[in-house]
N, C-alpha and C positions, 0 to 999 in steps of 0.2 A: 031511420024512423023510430029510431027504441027501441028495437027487439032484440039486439046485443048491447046490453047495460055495459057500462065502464066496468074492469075490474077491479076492485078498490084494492089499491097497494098497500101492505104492510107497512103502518107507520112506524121507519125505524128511526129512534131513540138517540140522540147526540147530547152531547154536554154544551155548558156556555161556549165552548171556545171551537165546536162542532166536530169533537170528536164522539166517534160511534162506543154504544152503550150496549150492555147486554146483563141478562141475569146472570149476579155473582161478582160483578164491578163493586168495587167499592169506589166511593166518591165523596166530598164533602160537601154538606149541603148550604147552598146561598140563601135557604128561608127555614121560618118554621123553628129557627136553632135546633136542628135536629143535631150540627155537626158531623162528625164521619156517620157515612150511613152503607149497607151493603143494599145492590138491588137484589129483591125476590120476588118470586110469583106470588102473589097472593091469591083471593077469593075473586077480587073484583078485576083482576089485571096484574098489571107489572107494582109492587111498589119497594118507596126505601124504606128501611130499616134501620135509625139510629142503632150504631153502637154500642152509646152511651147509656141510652134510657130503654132502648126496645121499642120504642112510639113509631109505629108506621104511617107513611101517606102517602096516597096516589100518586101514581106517573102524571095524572093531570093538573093534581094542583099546583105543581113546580114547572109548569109551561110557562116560558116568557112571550109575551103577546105581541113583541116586538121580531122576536129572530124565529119564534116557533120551535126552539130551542130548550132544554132542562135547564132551567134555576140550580144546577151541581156542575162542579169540577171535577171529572175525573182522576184521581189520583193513581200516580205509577207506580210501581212496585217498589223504587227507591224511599219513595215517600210514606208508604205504609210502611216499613221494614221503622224509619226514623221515628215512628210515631209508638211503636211498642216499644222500644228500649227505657 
């Protein structure tokens, strides 16, 4: 009857290709031309943080509306390492 509401699960965070996300990832970003971005906490929630510019933007606006998925690619630590040199 309603009186034990659903417990709302913590929405957790995958990449295009649905690997799992977390703050302190770095990724590169598929909108916005942010390019490589780190996640951080911000004021409003989780968001990225270009690299390159410092320009942050929500977790929400790089949702794809198809997979329910982030708009970024996780990248692995081989790939950030190739990208400082």
């Amino acid at each position: 009857m309603g009186l034990f509401g659903k417990k709302k699960k913590k929405q957790e965070l995958r990449d295009y290709d649905g690997k799992p996300l977390k703050v302190g990832d770095t990724v590169m970003s598929l909108r916005y031309d942010l390019g490589k971005c780190v996640i951080v906490e911000g004021e409003t929630g989780l968001e990225y943080e270009s690299v390159q510019t410092g320009e942050r933007v929500r977790y929400a606006w790089m949702i794809d509306a198809h997979t329910q998925n982030q708009k970024v690619r996780k990248l692995e630590e081989e790939e950030q390492e190739g990208d400082e040199e």
